[in-house]
C-alpha positions as CSV (number, residue, x, y, z in Angstrom):
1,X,1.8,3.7,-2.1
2,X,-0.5,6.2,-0.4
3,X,-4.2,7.0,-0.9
4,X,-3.1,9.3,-4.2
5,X,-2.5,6.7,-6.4
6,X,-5.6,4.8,-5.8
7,X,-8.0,7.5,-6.1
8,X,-6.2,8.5,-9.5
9,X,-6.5,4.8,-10.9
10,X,-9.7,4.4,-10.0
11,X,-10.5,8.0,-11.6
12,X,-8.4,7.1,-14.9
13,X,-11.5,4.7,-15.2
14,X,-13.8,6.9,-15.1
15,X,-15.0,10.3,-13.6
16,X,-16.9,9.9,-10.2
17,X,-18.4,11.3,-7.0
18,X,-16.7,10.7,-3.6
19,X,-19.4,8.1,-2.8
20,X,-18.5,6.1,-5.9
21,X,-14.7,6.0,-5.2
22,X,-15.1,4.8,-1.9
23,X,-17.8,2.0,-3.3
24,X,-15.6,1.2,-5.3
25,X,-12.6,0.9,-3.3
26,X,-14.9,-0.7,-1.0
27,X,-15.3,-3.7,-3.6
28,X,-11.5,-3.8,-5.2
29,X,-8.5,-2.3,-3.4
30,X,-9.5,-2.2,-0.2
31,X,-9.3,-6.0,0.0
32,X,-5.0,-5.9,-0.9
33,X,-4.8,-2.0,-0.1
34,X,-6.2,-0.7,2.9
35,X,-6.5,2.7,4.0
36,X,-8.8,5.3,5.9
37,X,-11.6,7.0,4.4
38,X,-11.2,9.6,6.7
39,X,-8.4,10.8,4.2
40,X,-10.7,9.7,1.2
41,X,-12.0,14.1,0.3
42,X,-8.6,15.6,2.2
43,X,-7.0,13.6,-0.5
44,X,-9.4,14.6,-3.4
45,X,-8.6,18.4,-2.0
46,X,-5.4,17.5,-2.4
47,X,-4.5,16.1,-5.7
48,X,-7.6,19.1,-7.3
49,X,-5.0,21.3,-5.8
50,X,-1.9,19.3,-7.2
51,X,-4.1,19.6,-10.6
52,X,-4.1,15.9,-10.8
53,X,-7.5,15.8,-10.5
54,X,-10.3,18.2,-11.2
55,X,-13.7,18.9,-9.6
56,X,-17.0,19.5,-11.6
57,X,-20.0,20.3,-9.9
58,X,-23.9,19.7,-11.3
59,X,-27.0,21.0,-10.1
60,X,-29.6,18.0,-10.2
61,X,-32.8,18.1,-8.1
62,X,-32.1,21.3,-6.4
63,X,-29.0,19.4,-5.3
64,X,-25.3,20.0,-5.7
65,X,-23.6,16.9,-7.3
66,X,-19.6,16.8,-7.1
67,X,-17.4,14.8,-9.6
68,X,-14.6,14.4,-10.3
69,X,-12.1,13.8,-13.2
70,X,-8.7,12.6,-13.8
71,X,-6.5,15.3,-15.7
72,X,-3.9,15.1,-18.2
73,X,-1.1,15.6,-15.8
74,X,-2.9,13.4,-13.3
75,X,-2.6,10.7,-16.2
76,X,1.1,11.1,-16.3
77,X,1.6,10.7,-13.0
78,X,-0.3,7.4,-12.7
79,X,1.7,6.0,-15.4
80,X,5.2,7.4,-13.9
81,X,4.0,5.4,-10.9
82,X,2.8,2.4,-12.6
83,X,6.3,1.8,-14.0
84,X,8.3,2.3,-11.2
85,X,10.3,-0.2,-9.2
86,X,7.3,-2.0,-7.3
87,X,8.3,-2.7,-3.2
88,X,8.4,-5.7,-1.8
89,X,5.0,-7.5,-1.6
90,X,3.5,-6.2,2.3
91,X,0.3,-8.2,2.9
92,X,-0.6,-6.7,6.6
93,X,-3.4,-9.6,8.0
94,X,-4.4,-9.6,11.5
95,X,-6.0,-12.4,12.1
96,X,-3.6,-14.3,10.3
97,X,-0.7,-12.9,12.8
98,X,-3.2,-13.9,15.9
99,X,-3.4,-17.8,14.5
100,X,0.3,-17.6,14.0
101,X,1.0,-16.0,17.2
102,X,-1.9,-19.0,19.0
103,X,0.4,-21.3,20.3
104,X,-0.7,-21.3,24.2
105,X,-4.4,-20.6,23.7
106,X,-6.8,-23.2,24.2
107,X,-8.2,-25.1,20.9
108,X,-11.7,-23.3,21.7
109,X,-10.1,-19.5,21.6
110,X,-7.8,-20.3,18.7
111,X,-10.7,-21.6,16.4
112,X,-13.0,-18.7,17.9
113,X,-10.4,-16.6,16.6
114,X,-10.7,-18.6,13.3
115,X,-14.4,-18.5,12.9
116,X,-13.8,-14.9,13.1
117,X,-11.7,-14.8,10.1
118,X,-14.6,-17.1,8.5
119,X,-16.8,-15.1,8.6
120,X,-15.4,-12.3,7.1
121,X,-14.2,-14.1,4.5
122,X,-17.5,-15.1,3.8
123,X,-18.3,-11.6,3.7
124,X,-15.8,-10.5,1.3
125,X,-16.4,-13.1,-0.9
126,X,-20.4,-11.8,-0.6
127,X,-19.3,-8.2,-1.6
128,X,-17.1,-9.3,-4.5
129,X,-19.9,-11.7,-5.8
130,X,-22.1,-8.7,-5.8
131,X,-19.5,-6.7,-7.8
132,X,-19.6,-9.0,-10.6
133,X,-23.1,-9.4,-10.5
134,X,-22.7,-5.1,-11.1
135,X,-20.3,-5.4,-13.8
136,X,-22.7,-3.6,-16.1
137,X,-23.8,-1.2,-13.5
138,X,-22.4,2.6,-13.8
139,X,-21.5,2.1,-10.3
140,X,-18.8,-0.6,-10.4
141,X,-16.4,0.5,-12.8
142,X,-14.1,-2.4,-14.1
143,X,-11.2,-2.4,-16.3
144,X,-9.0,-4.8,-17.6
145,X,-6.8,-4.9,-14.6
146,X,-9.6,-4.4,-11.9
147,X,-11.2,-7.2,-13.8
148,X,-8.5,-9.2,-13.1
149,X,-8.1,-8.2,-9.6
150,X,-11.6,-8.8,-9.2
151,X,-11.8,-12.4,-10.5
152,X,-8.2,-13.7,-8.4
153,X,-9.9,-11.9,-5.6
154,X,-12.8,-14.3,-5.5
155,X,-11.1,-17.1,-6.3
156,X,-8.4,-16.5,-3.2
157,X,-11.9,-16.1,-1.3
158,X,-13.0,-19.3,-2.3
159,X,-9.4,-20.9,-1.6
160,X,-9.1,-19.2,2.1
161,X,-12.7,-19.7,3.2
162,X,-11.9,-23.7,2.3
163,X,-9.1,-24.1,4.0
164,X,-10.5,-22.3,7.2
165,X,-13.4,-24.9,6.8
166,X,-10.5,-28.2,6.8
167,X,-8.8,-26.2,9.5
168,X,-11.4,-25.8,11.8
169,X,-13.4,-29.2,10.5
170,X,-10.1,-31.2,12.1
171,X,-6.9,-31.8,14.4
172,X,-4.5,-29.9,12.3
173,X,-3.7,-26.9,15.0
């Protein structure tokens, strides 16, 4: 899947700015679908020119303020790649590899490494918490599936910032 498909899904929700799309991949895909924001508007230039997407700009304050909107054809092709064969679940994790890969470092490195990954569980768990505390906000936009996403996201927080806790509370590596 590439960055087109994201944007889209997150646009079939509801039209928005650049800065909302990235807050809100910020708070839902980027924590199972990474990618670079750096490709974030050369993608949104991209699928306005594919006419999957199209641009509408405001005047507010003096200001220029860009949207932008799913279109009909952008529609279609979100649903042609909804129901297509899915790959194979690829879950790239870093720091997951490094405990993996631990073997001949020394207990101290290994749960460095892990208190690491704590931590930043801890703060991923912090960011979702605050999107469900903005549920109702115009700035989190949640749908039945990103609702869904959102709750199992938390909960697999909760699970993986536990068992880093046992792990690094004992003997077990």
């Amino acid at each position: 899947m590439s960055q087109k498909y994201a944007v889209l899904g997150l646009l079939n929700a509801a039209p928005m700015t650049g800065y909302v799309i990235k807050k809100n991949y910020d708070y839902t895909i980027k924590k199972f679908w990474p990618v670079s924001y750096g490709g974030l508007y050369p993608a949104l230039h991209k699928l306005t020119e594919e006419n999957l997407i199209e641009v509408h700009k405001q005047k507010t304050d003096g200001r220029g303020k860009i949207s932008y909107k799913i279109t009909e054809e952008g529609k279609k092709a979100l649903t042609e790649w909804l129901l297509s064969k899915t790959s194979d679940i690829q879950c790239k994790d870093e720091y997951m590899l490094k405990i993996f890969l631990s073997k001949d470092l020394e207990d101290q490195a290994r749960n460095r490494i892990m208190e690491e990954y704590l931590y930043k569980k801890e703060e991923d768990l912090r960011s979702i918490l605050s999107l469900i505390e903005m549920r109702s906000s115009k700035d989190a936009i949640i749908t039945k599936g990103s609702s869904f996403i959102v709750d199992y996201t938390k909960e697999v927080l909760i699970k993986e910032i536990e068992l880093l806790k046992k792990a690094l509370s004992s003997d077990i590596l």
